[in-house]
C-alpha positions in Angstrom: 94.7 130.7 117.8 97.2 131.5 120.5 100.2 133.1 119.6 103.5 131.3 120.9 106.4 133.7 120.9 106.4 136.1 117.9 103.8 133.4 116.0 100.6 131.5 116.1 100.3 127.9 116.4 98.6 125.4 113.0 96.9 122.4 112.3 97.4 118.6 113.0 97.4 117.1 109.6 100.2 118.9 108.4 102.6 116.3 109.6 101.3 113.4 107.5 102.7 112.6 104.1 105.8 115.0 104.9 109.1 115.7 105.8 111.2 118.7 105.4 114.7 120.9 106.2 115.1 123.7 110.0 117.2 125.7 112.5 119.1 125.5 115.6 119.1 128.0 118.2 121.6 126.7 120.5 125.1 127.1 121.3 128.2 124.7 120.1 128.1 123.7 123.6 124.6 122.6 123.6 125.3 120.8 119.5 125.7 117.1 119.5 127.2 116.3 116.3 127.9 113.4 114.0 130.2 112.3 111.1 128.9 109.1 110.8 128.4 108.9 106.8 125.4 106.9 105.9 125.5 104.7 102.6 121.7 105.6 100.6 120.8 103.4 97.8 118.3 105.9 96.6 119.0 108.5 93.6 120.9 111.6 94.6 117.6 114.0 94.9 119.6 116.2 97.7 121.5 117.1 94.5 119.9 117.2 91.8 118.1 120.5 92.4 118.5 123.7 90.8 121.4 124.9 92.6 123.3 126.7 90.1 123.2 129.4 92.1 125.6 128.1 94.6 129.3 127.3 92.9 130.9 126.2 95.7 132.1 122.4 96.0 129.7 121.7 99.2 127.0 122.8 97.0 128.2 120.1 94.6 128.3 117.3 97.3 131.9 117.4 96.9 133.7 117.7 100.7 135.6 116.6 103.1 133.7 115.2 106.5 136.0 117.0 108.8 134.5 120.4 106.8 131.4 119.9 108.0 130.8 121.9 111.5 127.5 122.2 113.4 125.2 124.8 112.7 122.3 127.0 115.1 118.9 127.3 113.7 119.6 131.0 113.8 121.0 129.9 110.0 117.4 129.3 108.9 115.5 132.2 111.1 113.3 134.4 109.4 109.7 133.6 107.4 109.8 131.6 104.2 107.4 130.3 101.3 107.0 127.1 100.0 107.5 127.2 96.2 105.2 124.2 95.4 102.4 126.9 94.4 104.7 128.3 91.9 105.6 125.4 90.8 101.3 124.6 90.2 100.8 128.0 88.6 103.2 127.6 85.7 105.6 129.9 87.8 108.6 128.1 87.3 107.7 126.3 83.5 111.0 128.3 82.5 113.4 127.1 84.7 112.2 123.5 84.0 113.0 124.2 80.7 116.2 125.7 81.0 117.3 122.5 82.7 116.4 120.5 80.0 118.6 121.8 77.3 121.8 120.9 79.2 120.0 117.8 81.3 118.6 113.9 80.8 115.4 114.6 81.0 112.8 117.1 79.4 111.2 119.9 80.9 108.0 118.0 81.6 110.0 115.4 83.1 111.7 117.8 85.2 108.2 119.1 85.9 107.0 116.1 87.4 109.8 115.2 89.2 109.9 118.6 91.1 106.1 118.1 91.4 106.9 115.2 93.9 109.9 117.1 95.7 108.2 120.3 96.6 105.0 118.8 97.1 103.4 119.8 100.4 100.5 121.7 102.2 102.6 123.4 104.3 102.5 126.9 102.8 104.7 128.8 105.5 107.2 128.5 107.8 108.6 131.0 110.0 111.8 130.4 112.0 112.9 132.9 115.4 114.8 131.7 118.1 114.1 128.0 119.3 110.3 128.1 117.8 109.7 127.1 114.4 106.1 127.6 113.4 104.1 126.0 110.3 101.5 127.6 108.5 98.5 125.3 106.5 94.9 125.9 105.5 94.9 129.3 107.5 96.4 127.6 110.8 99.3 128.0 112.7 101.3 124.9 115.0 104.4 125.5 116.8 107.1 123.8 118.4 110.6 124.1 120.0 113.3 122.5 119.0 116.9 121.7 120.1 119.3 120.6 118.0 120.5 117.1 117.8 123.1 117.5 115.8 123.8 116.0 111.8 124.3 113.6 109.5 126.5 113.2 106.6 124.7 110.9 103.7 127.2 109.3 101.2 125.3 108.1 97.9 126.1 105.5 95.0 127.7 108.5 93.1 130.0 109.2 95.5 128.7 112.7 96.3 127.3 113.6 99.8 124.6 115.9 101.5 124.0 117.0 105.4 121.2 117.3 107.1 120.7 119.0 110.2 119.0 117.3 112.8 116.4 119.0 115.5 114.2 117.5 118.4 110.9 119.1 119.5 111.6 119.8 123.2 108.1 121.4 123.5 104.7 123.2 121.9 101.6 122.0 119.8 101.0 118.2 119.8 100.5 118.7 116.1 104.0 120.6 115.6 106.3 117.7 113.7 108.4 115.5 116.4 111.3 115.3 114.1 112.9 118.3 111.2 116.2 118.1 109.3 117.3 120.7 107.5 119.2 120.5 104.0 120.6 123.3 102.3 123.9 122.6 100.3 125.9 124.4 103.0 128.1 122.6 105.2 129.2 125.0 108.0 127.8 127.9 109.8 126.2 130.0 107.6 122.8 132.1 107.2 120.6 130.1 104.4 119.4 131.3 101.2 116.5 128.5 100.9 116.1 125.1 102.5 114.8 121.8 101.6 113.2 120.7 104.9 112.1 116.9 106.2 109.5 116.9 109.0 107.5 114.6 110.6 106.1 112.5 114.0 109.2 110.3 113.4 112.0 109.5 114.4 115.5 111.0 113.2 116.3 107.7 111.8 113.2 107.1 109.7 113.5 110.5 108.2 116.4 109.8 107.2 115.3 107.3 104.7 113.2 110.0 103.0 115.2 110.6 99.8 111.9 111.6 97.1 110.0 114.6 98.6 112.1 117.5 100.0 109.4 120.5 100.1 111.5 124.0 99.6 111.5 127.3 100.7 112.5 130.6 100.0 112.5 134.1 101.6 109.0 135.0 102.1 109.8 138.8 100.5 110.4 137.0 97.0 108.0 136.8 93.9 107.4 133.8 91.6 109.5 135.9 89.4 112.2 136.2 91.9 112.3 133.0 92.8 112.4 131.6 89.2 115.4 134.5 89.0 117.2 132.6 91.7 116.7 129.1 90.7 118.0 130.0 86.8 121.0 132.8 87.4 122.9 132.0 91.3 
């Protein structure tokens, strides 16, 4: 497969069925942003992960709209790992079941509901400069992007999320037309993990998708690591 950049390019089903969180590599000049706070109806699944790692308020969905300043993809470069195969192996049984000793459900609740949010066959993504690259089945597809700035989303509770919005300006036909990017951080700021939305949609429609936010981590980490991560920061 040709190699755009620093990575190959993948396959054209990956798009279907999902959507998912990305990067920025353009200046505040170039960033169109917006504060516009959108009412969702749906259950707050940008917040109800395992994010006790992060203590800040942001983290908790607890800010102030004017807080929120536009980010470059540059926050999100480097390669990461899905952890849905974690999550299938077992990998993660422990954290499911250290959330259910202080939660409302139990840990095979938990389970399942994670089942749905991580799902996804995209098994890596790697992230330099304007490209962002998307690795299933052995394949590579590849896009640029520009950012199109973000959206604050306001839900029944009260709390809020962001997601950061970017347009594919070029690359594969099968790279996704639309990614947002959603990782509890507010301002500019290098990410830890993401939950990412992708698709051949528009901004607008992905939006909407509130159930299955597939998430990644540093590709460097182990299950173990991981599973360290999602129980202790």
């Amino acid at each position: 497969m040709k190699k755009i950049g620093v990575y190959t390019s993948i396959l054209t089903g990956l798009i279907v069925g999902l959507t998912a969180c990305g990067t920025g590599g353009t200046t505040d000049s170039q960033a169109s942003s917006s504060d516009t706070t959108i009412v969702e109806s749906a259950s707050e699944t940008e917040h109800d992960h395992n994010h006790s790692h992060t203590k800040t308020k942001a983290a908790q969905g607890i800010f102030e709209d004017s807080e929120v300043k536009d980010r470059a993809l540059s926050d999100w470069a480097g390669e990461w790992q899905s952890v849905f195969p974690y999550l299938e192996a077992g990998a993660l049984d422990d954290v499911f079941e250290h959330k259910a000793e202080d939660g409302e459900k139990t840990a095979e609740e938990y389970k399942e509901y994670y089942t749905i949010g991580y799902q996804t066959e995209v098994e890596k993504i790697d992230i330099y400069e304007d490209l962002i690259s998307f690795y299933q089945a052995g394949e590579w597809v590849a896009g640029s992007y520009k950012y199109a700035g973000y959206q604050i989303l306001t839900y029944e509770s009260g709390k809020k999320g962001v997601r950061y919005l970017f347009d594919k300006v070029d690359g594969d036909d099968a790279a996704p037309k639309a990614v947002q990017f959603s990782d509890h951080i507010i301002a500019p700021e290098k990410s830890a993990h993401y939950h990412i939305y992708f698709g051949d949609t528009s901004q607008e429609e992905l939006l909407k998708e509130m159930d299955n936010w597939p998430t990644y981590y540093p590709a460097s980490l182990s299950a173990d690591d991981i599973a360290h991560e999602m129980l202790y920061h």
